[in-house]
Biopython code that builds the backbone (N, CA, C, O; Angstrom):
import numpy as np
from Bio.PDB.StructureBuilder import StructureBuilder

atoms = [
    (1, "UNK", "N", (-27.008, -8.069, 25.226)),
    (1, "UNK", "CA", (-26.918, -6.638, 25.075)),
    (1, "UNK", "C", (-26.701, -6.250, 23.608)),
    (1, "UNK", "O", (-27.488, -5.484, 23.053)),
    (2, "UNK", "N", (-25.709, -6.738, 23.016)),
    (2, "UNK", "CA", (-24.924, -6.707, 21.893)),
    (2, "UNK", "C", (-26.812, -6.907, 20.895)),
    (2, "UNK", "O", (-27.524, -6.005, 20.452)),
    (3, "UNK", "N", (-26.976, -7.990, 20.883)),
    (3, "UNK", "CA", (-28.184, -8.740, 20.055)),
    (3, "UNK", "C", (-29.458, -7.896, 20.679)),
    (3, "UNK", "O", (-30.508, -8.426, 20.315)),
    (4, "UNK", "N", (-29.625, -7.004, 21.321)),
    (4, "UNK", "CA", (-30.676, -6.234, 21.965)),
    (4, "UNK", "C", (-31.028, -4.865, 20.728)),
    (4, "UNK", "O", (-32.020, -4.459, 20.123)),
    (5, "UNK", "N", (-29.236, -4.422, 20.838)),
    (5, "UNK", "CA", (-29.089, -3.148, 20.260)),
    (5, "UNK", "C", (-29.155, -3.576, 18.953)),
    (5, "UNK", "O", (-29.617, -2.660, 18.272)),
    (6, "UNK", "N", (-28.808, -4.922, 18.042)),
    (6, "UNK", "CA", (-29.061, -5.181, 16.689)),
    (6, "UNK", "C", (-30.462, -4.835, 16.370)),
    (6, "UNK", "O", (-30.844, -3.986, 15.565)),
    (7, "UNK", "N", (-31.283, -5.734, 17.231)),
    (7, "UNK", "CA", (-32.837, -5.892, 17.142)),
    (7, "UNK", "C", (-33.526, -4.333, 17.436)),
    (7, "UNK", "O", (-34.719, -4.054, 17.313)),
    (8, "UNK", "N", (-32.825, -3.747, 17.705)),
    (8, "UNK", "CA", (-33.356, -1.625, 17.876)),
    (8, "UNK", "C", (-33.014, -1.403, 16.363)),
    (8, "UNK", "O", (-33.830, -1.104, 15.491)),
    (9, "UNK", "N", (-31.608, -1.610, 16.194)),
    (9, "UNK", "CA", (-31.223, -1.409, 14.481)),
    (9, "UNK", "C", (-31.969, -1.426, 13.796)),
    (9, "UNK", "O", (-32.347, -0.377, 13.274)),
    (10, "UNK", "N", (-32.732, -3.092, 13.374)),
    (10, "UNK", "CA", (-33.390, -3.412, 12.261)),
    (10, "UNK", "C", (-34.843, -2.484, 12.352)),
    (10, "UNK", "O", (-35.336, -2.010, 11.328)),
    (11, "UNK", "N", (-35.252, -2.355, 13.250)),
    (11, "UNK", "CA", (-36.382, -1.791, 13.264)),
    (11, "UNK", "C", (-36.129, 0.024, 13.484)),
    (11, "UNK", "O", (-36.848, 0.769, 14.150)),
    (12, "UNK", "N", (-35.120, 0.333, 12.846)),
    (12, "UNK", "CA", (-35.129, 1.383, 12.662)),
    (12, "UNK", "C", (-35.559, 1.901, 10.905)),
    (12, "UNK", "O", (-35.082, 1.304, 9.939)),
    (13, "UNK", "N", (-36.141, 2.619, 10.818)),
    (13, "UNK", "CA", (-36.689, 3.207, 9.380)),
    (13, "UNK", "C", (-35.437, 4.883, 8.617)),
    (13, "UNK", "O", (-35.395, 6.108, 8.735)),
    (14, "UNK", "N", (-34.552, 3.598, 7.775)),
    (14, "UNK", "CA", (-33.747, 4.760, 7.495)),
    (14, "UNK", "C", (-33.845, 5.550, 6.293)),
    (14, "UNK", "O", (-32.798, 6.146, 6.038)),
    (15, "UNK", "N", (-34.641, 5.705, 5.604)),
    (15, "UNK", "CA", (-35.414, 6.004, 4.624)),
    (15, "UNK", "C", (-35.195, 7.326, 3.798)),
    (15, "UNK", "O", (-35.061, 7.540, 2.593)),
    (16, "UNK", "N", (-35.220, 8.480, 5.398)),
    (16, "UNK", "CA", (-34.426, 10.030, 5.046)),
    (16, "UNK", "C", (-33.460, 9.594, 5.203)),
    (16, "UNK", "O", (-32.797, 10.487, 4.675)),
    (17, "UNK", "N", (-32.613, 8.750, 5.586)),
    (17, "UNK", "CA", (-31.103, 8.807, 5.756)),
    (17, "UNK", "C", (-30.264, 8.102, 4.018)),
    (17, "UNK", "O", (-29.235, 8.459, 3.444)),
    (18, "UNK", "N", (-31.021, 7.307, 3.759)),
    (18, "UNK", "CA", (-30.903, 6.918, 2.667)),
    (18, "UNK", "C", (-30.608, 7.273, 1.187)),
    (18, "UNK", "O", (-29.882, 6.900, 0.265)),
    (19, "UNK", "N", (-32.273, 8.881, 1.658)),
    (19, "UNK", "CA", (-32.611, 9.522, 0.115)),
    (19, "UNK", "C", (-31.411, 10.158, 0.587)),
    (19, "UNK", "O", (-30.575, 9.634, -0.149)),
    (20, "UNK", "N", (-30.607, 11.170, 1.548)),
    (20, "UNK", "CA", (-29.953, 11.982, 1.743)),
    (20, "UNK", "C", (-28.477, 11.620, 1.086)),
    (20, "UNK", "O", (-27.872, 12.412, 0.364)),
    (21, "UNK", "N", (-28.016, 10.382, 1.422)),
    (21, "UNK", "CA", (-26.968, 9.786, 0.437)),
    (21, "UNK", "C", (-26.898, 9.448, -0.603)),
    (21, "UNK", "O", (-25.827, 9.473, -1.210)),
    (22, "UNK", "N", (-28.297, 8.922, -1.267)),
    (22, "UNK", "CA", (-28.255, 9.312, -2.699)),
    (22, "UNK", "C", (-28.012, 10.550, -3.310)),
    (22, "UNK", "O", (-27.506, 10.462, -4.429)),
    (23, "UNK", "N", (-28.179, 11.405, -2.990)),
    (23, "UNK", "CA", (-28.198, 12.981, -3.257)),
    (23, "UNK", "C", (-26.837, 13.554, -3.302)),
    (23, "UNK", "O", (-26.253, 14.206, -4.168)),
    (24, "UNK", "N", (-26.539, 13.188, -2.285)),
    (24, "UNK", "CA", (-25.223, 13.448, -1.969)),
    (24, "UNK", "C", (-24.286, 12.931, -3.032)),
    (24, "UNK", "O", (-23.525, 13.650, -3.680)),
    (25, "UNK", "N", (-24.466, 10.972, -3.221)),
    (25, "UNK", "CA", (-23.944, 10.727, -4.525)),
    (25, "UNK", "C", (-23.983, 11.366, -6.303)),
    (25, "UNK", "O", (-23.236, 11.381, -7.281)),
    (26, "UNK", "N", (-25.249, 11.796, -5.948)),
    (26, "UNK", "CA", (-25.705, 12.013, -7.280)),
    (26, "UNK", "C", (-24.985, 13.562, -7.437)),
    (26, "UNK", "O", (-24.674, 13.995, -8.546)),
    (27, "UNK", "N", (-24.772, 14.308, -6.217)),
    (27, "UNK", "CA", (-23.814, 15.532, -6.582)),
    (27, "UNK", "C", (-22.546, 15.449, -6.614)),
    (27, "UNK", "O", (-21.767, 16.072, -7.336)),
    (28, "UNK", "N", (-22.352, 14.756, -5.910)),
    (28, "UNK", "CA", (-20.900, 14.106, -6.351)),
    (28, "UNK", "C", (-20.193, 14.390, -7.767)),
    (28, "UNK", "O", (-19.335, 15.004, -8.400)),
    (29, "UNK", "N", (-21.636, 13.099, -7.754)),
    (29, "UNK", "CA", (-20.992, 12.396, -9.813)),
    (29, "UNK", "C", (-20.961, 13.693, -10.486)),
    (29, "UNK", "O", (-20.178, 14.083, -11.352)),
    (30, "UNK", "N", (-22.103, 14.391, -9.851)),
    (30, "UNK", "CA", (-22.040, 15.210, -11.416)),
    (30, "UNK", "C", (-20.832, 16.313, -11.296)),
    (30, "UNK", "O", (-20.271, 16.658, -12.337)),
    (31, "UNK", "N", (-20.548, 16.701, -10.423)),
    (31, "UNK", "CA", (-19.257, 17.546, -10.468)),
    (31, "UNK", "C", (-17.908, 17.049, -10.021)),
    (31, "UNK", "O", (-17.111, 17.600, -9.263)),
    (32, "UNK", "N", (-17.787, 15.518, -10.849)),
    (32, "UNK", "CA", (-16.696, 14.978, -11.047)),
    (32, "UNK", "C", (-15.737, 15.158, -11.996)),
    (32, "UNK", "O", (-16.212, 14.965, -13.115)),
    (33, "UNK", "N", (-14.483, 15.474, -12.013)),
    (33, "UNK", "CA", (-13.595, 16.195, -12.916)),
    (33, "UNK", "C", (-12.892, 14.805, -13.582)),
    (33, "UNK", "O", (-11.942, 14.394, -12.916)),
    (34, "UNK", "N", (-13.182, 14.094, -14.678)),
    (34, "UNK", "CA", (-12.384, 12.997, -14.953)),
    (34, "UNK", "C", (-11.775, 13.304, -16.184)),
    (34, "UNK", "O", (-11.544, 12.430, -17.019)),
    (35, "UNK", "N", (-11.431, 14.792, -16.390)),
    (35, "UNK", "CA", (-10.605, 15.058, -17.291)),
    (35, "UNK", "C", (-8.629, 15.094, -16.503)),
    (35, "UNK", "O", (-7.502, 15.448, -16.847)),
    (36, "UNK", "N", (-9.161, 14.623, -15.616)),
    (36, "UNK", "CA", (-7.086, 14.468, -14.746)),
    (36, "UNK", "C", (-7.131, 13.009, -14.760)),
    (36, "UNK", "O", (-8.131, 12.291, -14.726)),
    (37, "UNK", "N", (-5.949, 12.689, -14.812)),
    (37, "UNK", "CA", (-5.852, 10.882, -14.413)),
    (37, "UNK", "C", (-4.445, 10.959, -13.611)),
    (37, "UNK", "O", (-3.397, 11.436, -14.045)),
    (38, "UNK", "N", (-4.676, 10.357, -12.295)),
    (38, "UNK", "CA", (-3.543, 9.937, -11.626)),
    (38, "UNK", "C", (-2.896, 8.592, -11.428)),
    (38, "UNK", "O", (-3.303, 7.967, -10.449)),
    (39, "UNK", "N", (-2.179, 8.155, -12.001)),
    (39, "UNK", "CA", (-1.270, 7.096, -11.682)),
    (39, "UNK", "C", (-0.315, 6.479, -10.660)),
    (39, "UNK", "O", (0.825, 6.943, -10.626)),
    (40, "UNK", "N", (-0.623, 5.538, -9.865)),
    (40, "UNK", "CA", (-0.055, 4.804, -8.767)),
    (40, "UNK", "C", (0.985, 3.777, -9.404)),
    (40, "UNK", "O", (0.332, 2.870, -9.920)),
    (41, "UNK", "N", (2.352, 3.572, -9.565)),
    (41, "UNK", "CA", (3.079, 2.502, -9.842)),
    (41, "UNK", "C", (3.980, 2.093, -8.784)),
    (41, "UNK", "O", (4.632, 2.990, -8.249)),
    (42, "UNK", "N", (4.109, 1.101, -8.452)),
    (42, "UNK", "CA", (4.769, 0.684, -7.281)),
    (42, "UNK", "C", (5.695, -0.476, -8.294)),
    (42, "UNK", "O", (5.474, -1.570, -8.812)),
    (43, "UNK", "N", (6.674, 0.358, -8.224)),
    (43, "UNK", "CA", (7.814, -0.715, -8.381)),
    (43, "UNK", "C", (8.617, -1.119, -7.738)),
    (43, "UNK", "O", (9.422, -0.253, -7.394)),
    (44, "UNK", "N", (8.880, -2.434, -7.249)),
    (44, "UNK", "CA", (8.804, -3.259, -5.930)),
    (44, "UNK", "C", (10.334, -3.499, -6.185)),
    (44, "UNK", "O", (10.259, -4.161, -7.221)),
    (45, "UNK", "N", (11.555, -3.399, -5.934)),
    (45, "UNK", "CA", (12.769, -3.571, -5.969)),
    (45, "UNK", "C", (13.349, -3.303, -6.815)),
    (45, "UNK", "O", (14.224, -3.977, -7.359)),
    (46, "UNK", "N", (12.783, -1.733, -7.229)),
    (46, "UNK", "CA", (12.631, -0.602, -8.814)),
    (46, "UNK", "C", (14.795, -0.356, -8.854)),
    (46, "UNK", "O", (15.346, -0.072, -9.917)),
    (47, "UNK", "N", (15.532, -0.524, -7.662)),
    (47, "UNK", "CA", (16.701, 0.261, -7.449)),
    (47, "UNK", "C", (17.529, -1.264, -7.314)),
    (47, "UNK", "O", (18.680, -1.370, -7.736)),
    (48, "UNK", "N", (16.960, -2.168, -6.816)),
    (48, "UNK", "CA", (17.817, -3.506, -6.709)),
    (48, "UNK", "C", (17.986, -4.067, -8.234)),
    (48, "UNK", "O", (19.013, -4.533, -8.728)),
    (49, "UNK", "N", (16.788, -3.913, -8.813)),
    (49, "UNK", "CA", (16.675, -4.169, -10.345)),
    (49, "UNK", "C", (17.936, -3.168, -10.880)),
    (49, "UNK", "O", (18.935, -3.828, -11.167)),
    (50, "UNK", "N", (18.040, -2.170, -11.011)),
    (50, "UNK", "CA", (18.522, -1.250, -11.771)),
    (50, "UNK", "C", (20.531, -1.443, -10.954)),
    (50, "UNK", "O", (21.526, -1.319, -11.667)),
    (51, "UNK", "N", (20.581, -1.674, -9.785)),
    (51, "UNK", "CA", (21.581, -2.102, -9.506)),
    (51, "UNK", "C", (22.257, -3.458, -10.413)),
    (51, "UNK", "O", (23.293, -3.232, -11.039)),
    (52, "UNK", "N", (21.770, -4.584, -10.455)),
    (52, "UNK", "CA", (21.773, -5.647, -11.093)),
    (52, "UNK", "C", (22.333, -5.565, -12.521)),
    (52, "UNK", "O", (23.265, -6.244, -12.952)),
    (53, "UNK", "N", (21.560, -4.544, -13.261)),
    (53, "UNK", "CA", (21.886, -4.182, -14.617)),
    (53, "UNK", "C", (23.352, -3.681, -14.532)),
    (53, "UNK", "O", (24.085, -3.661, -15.521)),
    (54, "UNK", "N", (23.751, -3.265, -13.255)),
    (54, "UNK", "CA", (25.660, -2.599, -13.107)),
    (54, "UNK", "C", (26.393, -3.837, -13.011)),
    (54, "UNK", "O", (27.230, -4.268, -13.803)),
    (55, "UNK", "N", (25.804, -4.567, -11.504)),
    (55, "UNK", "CA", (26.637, -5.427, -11.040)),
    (55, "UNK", "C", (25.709, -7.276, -10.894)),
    (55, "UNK", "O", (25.282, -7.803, -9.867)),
    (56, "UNK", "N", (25.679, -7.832, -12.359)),
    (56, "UNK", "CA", (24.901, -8.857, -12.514)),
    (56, "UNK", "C", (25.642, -10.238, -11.355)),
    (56, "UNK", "O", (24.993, -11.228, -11.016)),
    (57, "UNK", "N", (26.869, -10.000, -10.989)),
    (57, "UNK", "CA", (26.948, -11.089, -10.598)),
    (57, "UNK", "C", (26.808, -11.234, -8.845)),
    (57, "UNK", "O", (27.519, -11.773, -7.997)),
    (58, "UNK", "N", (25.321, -10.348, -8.782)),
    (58, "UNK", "CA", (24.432, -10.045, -7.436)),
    (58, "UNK", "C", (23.662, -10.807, -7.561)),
    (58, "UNK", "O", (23.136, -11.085, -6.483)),
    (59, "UNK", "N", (23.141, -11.538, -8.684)),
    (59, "UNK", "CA", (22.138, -12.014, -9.244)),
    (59, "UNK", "C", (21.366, -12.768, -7.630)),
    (59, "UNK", "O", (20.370, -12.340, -7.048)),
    (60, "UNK", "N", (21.999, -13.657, -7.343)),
    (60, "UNK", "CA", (21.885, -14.444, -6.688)),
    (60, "UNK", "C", (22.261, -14.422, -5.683)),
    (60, "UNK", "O", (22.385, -15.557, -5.223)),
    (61, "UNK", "N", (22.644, -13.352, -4.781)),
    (61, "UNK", "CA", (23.517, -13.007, -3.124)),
    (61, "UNK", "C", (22.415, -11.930, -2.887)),
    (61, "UNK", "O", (21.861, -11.220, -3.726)),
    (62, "UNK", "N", (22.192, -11.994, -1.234)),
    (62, "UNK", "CA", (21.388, -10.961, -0.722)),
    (62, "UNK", "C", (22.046, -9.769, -0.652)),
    (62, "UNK", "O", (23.252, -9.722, -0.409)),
    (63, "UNK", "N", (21.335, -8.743, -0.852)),
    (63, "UNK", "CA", (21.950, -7.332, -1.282)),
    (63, "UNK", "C", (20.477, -6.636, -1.014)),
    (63, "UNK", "O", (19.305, -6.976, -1.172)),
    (64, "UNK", "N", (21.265, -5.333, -0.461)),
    (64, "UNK", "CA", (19.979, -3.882, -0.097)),
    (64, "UNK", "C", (21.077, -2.683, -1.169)),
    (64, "UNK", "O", (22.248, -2.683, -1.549)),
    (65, "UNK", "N", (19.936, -1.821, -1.315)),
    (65, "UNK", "CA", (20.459, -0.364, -1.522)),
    (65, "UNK", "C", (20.055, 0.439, -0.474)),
    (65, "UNK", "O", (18.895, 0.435, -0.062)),
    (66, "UNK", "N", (21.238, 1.368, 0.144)),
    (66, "UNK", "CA", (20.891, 2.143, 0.848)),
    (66, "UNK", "C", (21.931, 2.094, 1.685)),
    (66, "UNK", "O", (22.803, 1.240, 1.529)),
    (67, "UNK", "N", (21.993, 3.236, 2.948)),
    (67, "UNK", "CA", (23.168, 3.159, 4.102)),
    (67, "UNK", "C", (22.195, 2.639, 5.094)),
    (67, "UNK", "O", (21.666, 1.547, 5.302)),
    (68, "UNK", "N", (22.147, 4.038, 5.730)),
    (68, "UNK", "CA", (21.062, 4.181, 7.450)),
    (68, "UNK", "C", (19.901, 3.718, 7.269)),
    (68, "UNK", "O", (19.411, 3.250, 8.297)),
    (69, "UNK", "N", (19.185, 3.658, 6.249)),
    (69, "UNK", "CA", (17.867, 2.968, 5.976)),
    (69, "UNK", "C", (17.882, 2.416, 4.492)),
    (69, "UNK", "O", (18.293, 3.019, 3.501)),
    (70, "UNK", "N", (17.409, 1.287, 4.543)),
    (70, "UNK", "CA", (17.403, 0.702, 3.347)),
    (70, "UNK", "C", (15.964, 1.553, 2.303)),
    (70, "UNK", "O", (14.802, 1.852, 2.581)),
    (71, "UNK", "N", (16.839, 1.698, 1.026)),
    (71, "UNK", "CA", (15.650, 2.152, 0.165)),
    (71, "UNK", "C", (15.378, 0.729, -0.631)),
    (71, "UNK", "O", (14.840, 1.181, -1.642)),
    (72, "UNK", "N", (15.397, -0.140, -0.744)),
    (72, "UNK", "CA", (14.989, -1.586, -1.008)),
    (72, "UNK", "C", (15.982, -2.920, -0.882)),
    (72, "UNK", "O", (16.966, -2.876, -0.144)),
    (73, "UNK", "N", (15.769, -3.688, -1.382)),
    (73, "UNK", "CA", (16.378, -5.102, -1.145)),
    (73, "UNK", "C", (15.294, -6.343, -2.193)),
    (73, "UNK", "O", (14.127, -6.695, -2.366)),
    (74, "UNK", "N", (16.789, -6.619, -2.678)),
    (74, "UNK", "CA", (16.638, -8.262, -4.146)),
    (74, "UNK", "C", (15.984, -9.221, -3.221)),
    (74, "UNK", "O", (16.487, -9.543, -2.144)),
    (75, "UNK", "N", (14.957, -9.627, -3.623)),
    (75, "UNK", "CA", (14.128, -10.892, -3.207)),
    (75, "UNK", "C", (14.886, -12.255, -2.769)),
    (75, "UNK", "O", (14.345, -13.357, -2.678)),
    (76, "UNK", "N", (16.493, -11.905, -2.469)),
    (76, "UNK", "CA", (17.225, -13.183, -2.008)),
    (76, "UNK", "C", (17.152, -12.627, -0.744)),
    (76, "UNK", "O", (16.509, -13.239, 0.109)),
    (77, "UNK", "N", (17.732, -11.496, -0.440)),
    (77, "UNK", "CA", (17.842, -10.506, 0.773)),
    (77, "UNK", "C", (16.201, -10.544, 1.565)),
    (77, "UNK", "O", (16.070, -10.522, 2.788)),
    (78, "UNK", "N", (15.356, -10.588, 0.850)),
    (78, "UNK", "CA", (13.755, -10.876, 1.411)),
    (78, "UNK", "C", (13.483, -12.127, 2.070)),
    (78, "UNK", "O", (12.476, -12.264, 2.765)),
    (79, "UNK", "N", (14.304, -13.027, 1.895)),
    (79, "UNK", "CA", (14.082, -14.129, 2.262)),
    (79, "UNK", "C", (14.815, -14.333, 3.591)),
    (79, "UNK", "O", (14.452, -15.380, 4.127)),
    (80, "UNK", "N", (15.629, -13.734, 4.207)),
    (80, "UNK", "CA", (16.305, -13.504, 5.436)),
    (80, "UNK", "C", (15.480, -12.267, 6.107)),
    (80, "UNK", "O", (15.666, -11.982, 7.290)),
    (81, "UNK", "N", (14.757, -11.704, 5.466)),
    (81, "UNK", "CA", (14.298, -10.486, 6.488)),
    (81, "UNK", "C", (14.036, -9.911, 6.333)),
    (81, "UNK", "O", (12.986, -9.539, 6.855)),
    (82, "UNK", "N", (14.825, -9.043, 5.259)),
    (82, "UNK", "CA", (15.456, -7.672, 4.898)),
    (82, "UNK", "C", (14.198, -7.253, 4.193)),
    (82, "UNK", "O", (13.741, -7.995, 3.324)),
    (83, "UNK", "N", (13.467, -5.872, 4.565)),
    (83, "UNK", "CA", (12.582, -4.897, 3.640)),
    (83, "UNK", "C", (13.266, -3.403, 3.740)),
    (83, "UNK", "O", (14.126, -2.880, 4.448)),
    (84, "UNK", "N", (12.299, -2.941, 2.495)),
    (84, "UNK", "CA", (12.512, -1.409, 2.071)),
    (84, "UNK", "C", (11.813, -0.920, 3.475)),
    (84, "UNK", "O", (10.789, -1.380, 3.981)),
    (85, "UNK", "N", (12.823, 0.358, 4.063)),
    (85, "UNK", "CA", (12.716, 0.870, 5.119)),
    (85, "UNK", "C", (13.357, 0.494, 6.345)),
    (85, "UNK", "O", (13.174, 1.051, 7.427)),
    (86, "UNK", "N", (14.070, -0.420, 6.140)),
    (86, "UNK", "CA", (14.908, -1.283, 7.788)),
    (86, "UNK", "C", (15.776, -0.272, 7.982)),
    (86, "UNK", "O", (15.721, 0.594, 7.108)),
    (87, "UNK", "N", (16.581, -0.094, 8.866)),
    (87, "UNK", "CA", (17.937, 0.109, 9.602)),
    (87, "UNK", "C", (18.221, -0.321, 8.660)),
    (87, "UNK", "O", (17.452, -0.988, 7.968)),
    (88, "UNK", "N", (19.913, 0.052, 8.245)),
    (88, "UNK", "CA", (20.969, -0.997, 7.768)),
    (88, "UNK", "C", (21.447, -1.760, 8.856)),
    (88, "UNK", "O", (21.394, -2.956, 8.568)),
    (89, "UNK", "N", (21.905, -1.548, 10.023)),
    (89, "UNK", "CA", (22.245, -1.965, 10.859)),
    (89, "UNK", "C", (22.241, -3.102, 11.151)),
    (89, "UNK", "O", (23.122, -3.875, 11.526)),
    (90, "UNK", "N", (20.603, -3.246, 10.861)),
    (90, "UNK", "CA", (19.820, -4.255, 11.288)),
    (90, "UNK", "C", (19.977, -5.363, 9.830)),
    (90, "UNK", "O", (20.273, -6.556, 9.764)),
    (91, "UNK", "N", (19.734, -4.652, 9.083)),
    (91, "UNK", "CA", (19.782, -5.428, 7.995)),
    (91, "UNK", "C", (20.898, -6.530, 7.523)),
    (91, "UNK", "O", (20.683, -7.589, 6.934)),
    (92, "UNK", "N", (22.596, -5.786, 8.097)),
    (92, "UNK", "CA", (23.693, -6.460, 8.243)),
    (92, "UNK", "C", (23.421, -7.601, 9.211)),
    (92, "UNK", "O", (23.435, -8.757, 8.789)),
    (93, "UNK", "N", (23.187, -7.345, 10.418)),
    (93, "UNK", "CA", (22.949, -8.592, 10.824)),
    (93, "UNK", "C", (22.023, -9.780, 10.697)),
    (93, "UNK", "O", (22.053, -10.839, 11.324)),
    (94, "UNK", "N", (21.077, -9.318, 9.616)),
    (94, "UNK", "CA", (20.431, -10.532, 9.162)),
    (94, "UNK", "C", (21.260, -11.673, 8.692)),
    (94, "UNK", "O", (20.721, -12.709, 8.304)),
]
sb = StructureBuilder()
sb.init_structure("model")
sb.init_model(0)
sb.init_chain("A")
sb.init_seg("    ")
for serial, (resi, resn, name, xyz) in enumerate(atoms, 1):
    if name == "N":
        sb.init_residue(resn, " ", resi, " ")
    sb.init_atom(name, np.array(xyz, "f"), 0.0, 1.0, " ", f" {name:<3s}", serial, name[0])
structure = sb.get_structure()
């Protein structure tokens, strides 16, 4: 069935469907605004880091920031479980 409906596929002629997406691309581009630039930075244990710089001798013990939900956790704490977004709850009993 599956290999029936492929073999209808290939022998389909997509040709207007084709030019129509070029077109489409080509209006695109041209009324593309690349005078804005947006920036994505993901800094990955941005608050465990910045904790550390207070209390260095965390260095090495699992530790989260946060109460009711964790807003991150030191890559020792990762290794038992613990991610940005858990319960604390949950996180204590790791």
């Amino acid at each position: 069935q599956i290999l029936q409906k492929k073999r209808r596929l290939d022998t389909l002629d997509l040709t207007r469907e084709l030019r129509q997406a070029n077109q489409l691309i080509t209006e695109l581009e041209i009324s593309r605004d690349l005078t804005q630039h947006i920036v994505h930075i993901d800094c990955d244990a941005f608050y465990a880091a910045v904790e550390l710089l207070d209390r260095p001798e965390l260095e090495h013990l699992p530790f989260a920031v946060g109460g009711g939900v964790l807003t991150t956790c030191n890559y020792v704490a990762r290794k038992f479980g613990c991610r940005s977004g858990m319960a604390g709850f949950v996180a204590k009993k790791l």
